[in-house]
Every structure is written in structure tokens, then in C-alpha cells.
N, C-alpha and C positions, 0 to 999 in steps of 0.2 A: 343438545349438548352445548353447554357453556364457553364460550371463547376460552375461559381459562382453562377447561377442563380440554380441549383440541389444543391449544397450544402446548400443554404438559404432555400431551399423549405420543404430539408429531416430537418433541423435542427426546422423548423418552426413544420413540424410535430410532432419532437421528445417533442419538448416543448408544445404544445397542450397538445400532450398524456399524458405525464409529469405530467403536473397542474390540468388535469383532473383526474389520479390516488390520486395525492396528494389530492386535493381536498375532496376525499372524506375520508379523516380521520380515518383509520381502528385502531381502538385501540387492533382488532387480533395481531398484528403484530407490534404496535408502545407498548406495554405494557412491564412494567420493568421483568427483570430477566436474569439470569448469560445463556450466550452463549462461545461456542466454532469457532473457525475456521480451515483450513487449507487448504493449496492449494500451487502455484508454483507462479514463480518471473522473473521474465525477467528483467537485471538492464541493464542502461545504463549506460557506464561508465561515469565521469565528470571529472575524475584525472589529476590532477596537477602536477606539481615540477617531481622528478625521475620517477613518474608511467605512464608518457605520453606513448601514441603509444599502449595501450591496446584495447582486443576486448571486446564486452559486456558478460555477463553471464546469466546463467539459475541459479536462487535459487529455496531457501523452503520459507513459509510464514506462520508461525503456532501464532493463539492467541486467545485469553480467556479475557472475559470481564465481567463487568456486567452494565445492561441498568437500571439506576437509573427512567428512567421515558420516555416520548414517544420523549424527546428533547435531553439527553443527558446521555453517558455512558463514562467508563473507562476502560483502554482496555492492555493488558499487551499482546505484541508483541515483537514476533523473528523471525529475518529473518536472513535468509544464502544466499551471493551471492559467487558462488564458482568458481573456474578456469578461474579468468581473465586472459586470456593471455595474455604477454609483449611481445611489441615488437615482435608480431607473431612469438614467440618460446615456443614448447610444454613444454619447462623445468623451465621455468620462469614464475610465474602464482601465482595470490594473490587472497587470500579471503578475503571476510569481511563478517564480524555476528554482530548482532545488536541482545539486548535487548530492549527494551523502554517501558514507560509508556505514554499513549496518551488518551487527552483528546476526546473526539468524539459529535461534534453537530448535531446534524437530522432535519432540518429545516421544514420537508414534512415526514406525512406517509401515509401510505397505502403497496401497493403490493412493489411497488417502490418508494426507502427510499435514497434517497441521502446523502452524511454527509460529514462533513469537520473533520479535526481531526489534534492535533496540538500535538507531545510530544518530552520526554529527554528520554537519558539513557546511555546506553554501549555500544563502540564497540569495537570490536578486530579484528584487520588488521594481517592476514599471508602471507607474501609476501615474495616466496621463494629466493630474492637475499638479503634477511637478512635483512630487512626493517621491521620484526615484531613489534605491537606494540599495545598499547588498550588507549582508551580514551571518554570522555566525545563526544556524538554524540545529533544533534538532527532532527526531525523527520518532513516534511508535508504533509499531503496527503488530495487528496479528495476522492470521492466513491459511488458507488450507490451499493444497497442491493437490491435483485430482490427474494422477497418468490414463493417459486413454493408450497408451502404447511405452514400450520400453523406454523411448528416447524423449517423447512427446508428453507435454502435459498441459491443463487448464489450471490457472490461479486464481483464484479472488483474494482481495486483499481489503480491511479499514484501517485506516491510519490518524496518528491526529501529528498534524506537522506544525511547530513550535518555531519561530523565527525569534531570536533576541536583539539589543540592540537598537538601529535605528530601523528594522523592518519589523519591530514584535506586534505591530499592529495588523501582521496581513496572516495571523495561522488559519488555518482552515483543517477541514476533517474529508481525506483523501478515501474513497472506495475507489479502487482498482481490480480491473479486472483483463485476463488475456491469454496466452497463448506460452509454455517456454520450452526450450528445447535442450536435453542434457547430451554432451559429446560424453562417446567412449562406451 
């Protein structure tokens, strides 16, 4: 069997399973109220201009929403991507932190909840060769929500985060993944 021919087959599955979860409409799990998150970051770098020749990073990914209804929430997210190295030297190494506010759409619920999610905010670039800097940043990501329990569920997240300004040289392509908890 062909690579392409198993990749269509697994993906043929995945979307079955998918539409069949969605399909059945669990208002457990798709119903409004303020959740938590947190969990780790693997960015990839995108840098441009003086930050070229960087390796990627491990961050944090912590954030707090609340689910207005079973279609869409508001979501207030921080991410730390730390110790990119330059120029594969231990002494040169830029972070970036991102605040944002991001809107989040759930197309599908049930156990497995996909979402698209679009936002703005803050970022602050520390980049040890004196390149410090903060500015208007903004955010896309997509996502699926996987409940293993009422209140309990697993995220994965890709993102590609866009800084403008005098930090638009530090975006990077965020996967996150972790843990969130909905009250109520």
C-alpha cells in the first residue's frame, strides 16, 4: 500500500469518526460556562531580518475563557516561547510572550469539538543581543477539544503567531497541547 493511498484511508477514517462524534450533539460538553487551561508549546520558529539561523523552542500555554453558548467563546491566552537559540549559540537566545484576546468558533460538538479561533494583543520580544522590544501581535489557530470526562478535557492546538511593529521579526508556528477544565 502506497503512502498516499494509507494517508487517505487513515484520514477518511478520522473524518467518519469525526462527523459521527459531531453528529451527535452533546449539549454535556458543548454548554456555555468559564473554563481554564494549561499545558506546553513547541514553536516553530518564522524569524526574519537580524533573528535568522534560530532553533525552535519549548513554551508554556496557559488560558481562561468563557463558552457564551455551544458555537462560540472568548478566550484570554498566554503563551511563553523561551530560549530560541541564535545562531546555535548557548549565549544568544530570544524569548517571546504573547498575551491575546481570541475569538473561538466550535463548528461541531459532542466528545470531539474542533474550533477555529482568531485574536489580537501583546507581545514582548527579549532577545539577548539587545533587540528587546514589545508590540502589537496577532494570533490564528485551529484545535480540537477531546472531553475524557464532563468537566475534564485534552486540547491540541497549531497556531501561526504574527507580531507587527518593531517585533515582526520574531513570529513563529505555535503547536500546543494540554489539559482544560470547564466549571459548572
Amino acid at each position: 500500500m502506497s503512502w498516499t493511498r494509507l494517508a487517505a484511508t487513515v484520514s477518511a477514517a478520522i473524518l467518519v469518526g469525526w462527523a459521527a462524534t459531531a453528529s451527535a450533539a452533546d449539549e454535556e460538553h458543548g454548554r456555555s460556562g468559564p473554563y481554564v487551561g494549561i499545558g506546553a508549546t513547541y514553536a516553530f520558529e518564522q524569524f526574519s531580518g537580524s533573528a535568522k539561523d534560530v532553533d525552535d523552542s519549548w513554551g508554556y500555554h496557559a488560558a481562561g475563557g468563557f463558552r457564551f453558548n455551544e458555537y462560540f467563546a472568548l478566550e484570554l491566552t498566554g503563551e511563553g516561547y523561551v530560549d530560541f537559540k541564535i545562531n546555535d549559540q548557548d549565549a544568544d537566545q530570544a524569548d517571546v510572550f504573547a498575551a491575546m484576546v481570541s475569538g473561538k468558533v466550535y463548528p461541531f460538538h459532542g466528545i470531539v469539538q474542533p474550533y477555529a479561533a482568531v485574536g489580537a494583543g501583546w507581545a514582548w520580544v527579549d532577545d539577548d543581543r539587545g533587540l528587546s522590544t514589545n508590540d502589537f501581535a496577532v494570533r490564528f489557530a485551529g484545535g480540537i477539544d477531546f472531553y475524557v470526562a464532563r468537566n475534564w478535557g485534552l486540547f491540541v492546538e497549531a497556531g501561526y503567531f504574527l507580531p507587527v511593529g518593531g517585533a515582526e521579526d520574531y513570529a513563529a508556528v505555535p503547536i500546543s497541547f494540554g489539559v482544560l477544565y470547564r466549571f459548572f
